[in-house]
C-alpha positions, -999 to +999 in steps of 0.1 A: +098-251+234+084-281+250+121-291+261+128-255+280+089-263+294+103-300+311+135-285+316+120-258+338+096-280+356+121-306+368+143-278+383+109-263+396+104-300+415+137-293+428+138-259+441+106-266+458+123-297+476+149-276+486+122-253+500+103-277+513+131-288+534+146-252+545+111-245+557+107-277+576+142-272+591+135-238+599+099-248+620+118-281+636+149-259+654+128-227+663+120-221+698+087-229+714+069-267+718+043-269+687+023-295+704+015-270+734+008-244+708-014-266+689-036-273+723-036-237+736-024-221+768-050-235+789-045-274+780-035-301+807-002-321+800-024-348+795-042-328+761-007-319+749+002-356+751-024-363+731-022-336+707+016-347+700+007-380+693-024-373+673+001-347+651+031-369+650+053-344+671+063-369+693+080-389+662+118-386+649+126-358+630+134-374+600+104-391+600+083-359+603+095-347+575+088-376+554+051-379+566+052-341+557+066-347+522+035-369+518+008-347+530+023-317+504+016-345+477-020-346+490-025-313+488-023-310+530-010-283+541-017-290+578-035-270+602-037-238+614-032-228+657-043-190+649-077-201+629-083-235+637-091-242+598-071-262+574-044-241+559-053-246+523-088-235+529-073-203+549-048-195+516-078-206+490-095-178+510-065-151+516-044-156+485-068-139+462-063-106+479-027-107+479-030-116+440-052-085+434-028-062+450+003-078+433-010-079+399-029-042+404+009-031+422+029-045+391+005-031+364+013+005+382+053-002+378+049-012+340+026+017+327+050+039+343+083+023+342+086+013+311+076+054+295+100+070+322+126+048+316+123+054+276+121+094+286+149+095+309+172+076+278+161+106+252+164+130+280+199+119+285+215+146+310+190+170+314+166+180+340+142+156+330+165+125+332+176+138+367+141+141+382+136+101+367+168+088+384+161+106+417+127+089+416+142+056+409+169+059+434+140+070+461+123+038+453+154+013+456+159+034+489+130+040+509+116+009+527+079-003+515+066-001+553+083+028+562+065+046+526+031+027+536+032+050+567+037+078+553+014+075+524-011+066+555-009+098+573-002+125+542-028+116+519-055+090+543-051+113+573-040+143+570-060+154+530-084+126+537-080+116+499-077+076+503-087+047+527-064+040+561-067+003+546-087-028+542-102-040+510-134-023+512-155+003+534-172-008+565-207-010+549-196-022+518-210-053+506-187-079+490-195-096+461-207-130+456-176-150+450-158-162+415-122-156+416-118-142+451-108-109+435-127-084+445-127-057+415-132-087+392-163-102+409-179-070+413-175-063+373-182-100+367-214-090+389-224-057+375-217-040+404-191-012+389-192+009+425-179-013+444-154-023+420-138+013+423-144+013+458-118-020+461-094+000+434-095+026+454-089+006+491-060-005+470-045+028+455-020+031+488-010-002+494-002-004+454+020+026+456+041+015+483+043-021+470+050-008+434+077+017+442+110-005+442+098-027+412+092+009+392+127+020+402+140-009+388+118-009+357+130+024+350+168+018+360+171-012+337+151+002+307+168+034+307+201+015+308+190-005+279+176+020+258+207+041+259+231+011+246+205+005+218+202+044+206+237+044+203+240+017+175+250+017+143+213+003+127+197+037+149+217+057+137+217+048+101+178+050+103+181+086+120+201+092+084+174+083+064+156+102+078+126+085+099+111+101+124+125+100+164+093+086+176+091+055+151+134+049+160+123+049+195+090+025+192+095+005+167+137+003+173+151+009+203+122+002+225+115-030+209+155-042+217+156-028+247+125-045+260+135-081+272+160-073+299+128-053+311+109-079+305+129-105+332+133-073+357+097-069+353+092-109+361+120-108+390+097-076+406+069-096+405+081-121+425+092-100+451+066-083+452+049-117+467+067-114+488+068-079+498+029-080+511+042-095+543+052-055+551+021-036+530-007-063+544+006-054+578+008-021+575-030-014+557-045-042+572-051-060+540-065-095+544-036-114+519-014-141+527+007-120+540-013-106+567-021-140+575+019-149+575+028-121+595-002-131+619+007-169+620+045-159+630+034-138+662+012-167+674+043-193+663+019-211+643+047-226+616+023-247+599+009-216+575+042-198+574+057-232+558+028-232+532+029-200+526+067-194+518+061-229+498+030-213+480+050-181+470+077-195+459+061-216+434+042-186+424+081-173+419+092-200+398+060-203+378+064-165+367+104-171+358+091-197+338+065-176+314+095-155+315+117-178+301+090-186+274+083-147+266+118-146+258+117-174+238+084-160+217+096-124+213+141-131+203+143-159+175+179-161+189+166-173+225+142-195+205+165-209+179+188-223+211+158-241+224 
């Protein structure tokens, strides 16, 4: 175990290398001069001047990147044109948020993913099965912004049932900080109103960011549970007799589980992702908000440390991954 654990993190030093320079590429060749972005509109050429020199814009490429190599080691994530704060204290404050909705988003495709894709196998064929596939194949299909909006005007605006978006109402006060998580701080607090009050801010943007990752949930597990009912151990325990709902838990289900298990990983790392799209669209104050922000003022600085920070998160969850597999097949384990 500890050998797949050193494995995984030397390839996770690697891939974010890789990143690292994609993203620094990326900023270096894009349009626009970051020096007169970083001393605003209104700045003489003498203030630029200094600003590139003060920022090391006005050094070799190459170089740059080697100086920026050495402030990710320090934990420097530069500076951000938008807000004027260091980017690391900008994510420390907006990366919460975006975990909150990912986690709540991800809980929603597993509670439901997992039990439709186990009904749609027994329901093999029938009505039942066909409604589940037509919801999965709506959810690979529709676009998440595209679903935001229309959850936004159906149930917020036209039956008034949910939110337009944001994390909390208006007069709502937020809870003194612990994790940055709002339901969480506000149990942590005792305050159990305005704990539902941020589930409830959340339900929309959940359901649009949920909706591919349950599709896929229920796409792989049906899949999966339909190879493993139709093997020989199932059905020899279907002849002696034991009840269909102990084959399905305690058999099938429990076979069928681990390709779930990495979709079910893979979704949640998209999902990351995703909130560039659902932040926008219900003004939620993630990291992908402030992504989607930093791009339309070309401030590159955040965008790099975001797509660094989310694709570590990425990595990070393949890894548990790798070690759930490990814990729950002896064969995965034994290989170790």
């Amino acid at each position: 175990m500890l050998r797949l654990i050193l494995k995984r993190l030397g390839l996770m030093i690697v891939m974010l290398l890789g990143l690292a320079v994609i993203t620094f590429t990326i900023a270096n060749v894009a349009p626009g001069d970051p020096a007169r972005l970083a001393a605003g509109p209104d700045a003489s050429q003498e203030m630029v001047e200094q600003v590139r020199a003060e920022r090391g814009f006005d050094k070799p490429v190459p170089v740059r990147f080697f100086i920026y190599l050495g402030q990710l080691a320090r934990g420097d994530l530069g500076t951000s044109v938008y807000t004027g704060r260091e980017v690391a204290r900008d994510i420390a404050q907006f990366l919460p948020a975006t975990l909150e909705l990912v986690l709540f988003s991800i809980t929603i495709a597993v509670v439901f993913g997992i039990p439709l894709g186990v009904l749609a196998a027994v329901w093999q064929n029938k009505a039942g099965d066909h409604g589940i596939r037509l919801l999965a194949v709506s959810g690979a299909a529709l676009p998440m912004f595209w679903l935001g909006l229309m959850l936004q005007w159906y149930l917020a605006l036209e039956l008034d049932l949910f939110p337009l978006g944001g994390r909390l109402g208006v007069f709502d006060d937020v809870p003194p900080k612990i994790t940055g998580m709002i339901t969480i701080d506000a149990l942590l607090n005792g305050d159990p109103a305005t704990a539902f009050t941020a589930l409830w801010h959340m339900v929309l943007p959940a359901l649009a960011l949920s909706l591919p990752a349950l599709a896929a949930i229920i796409r792989v597990n049906r899949a999966e549970m339909l190879e493993v009912l139709g093997r020989d151990y199932v059905t020899n325990a279907r002849a002696q007799g034991i009840g269909p709902f102990r084959i399905i838990a305690a058999y099938a289900l429990k076979n069928a589980i681990l390709p779930t298990l990495a979709m079910i990983g893979l979704r949640f790392g998209w999902m990351l992702g995703g909130t560039v799209l659902v932040e926008g669209v219900f003004d939620f104050p993630g990291v992908g908000l402030y992504a989607a922000k930093a791009a339309v003022s070309s401030d590159f600085e955040p965008i790099m440390a975001v797509t660094l920070i989310l694709g570590a998160a990425f990595m990070v969850t393949n890894l548990l991954i790798d070690l759930a597999y490990a814990l729950l097949d002896p064969r995965v384990r034994n290989q170790i």
